[in-house]
C-alpha positions as CSV (number, residue, x, y, z in Angstrom):
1,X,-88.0,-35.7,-7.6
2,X,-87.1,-32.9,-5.4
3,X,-85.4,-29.5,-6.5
4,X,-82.6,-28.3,-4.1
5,X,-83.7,-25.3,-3.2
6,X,-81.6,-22.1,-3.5
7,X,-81.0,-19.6,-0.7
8,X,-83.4,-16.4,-1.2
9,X,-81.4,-13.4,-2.5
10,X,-81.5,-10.2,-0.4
11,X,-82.4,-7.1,-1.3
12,X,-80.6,-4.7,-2.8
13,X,-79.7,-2.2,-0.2
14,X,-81.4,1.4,-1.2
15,X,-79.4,4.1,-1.9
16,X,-80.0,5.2,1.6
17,X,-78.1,2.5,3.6
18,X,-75.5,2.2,1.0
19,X,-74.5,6.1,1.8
20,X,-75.1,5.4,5.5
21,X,-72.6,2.6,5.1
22,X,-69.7,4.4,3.2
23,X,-69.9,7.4,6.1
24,X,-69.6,5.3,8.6
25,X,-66.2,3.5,7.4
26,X,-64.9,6.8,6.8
27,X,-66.2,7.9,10.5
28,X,-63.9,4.8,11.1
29,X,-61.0,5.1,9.0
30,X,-60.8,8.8,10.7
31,X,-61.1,7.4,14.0
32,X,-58.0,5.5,13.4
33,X,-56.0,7.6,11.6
34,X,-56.5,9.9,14.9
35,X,-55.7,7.5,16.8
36,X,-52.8,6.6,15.1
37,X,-51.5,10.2,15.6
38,X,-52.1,10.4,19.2
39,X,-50.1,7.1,19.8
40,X,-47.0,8.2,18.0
41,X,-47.4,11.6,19.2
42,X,-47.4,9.9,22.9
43,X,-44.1,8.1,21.9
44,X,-41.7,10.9,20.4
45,X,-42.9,12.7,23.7
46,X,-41.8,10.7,26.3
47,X,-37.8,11.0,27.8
48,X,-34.7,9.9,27.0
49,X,-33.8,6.4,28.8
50,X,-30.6,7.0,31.0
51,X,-31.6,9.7,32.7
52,X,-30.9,9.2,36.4
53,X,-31.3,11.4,39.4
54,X,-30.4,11.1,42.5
55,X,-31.6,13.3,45.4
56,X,-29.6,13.4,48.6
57,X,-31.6,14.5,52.3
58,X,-30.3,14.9,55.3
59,X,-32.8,13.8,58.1
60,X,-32.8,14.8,61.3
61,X,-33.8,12.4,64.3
62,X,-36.8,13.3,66.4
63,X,-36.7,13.8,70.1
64,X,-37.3,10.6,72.3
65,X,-37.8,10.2,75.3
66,X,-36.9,7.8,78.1
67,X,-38.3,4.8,78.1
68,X,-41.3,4.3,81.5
69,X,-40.3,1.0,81.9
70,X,-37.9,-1.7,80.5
71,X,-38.9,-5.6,80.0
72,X,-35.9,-8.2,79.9
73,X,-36.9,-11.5,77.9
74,X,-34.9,-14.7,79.0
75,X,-35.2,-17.6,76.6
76,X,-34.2,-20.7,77.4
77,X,-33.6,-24.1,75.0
78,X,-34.4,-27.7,75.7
């Protein structure tokens, strides 16, 4: 007859790592919490929708010059 056999417990973690652990998650949650700042900071700043403008500019042609020579194309259909 056979024994199932358990899964092998793990160590507690020292003292050490658990303190490691907790900083880090707050490292995190600080992380976020900043982040989450920035992002609505980013959205109350940006404009008003509706806000069009239009800018009107006059251009003025450039100088040409006569053509050197001129081509004429005839086509012709079948």
């Amino acid at each position: 007859m056979t024994l199932p056999l358990r899964p092998a417990r793990r160590p507690r973690p020292t003292r050490r790592e658990r303190v490691g652990r907790v900083v880090l998650v707050l490292v995190g949650a600080v992380l976020a919490f900043l982040l989450g700042i920035a992002f609505a900071e980013t959205l109350d700043e940006r404009p008003a929708p509706g806000g069009v403008v239009t800018n009107v500019r006059t251009l003025t042609p450039m100088p040409q010059e006569a053509p050197t020579r001129t081509v004429t194309v005839t086509v012709t259909t079948g």
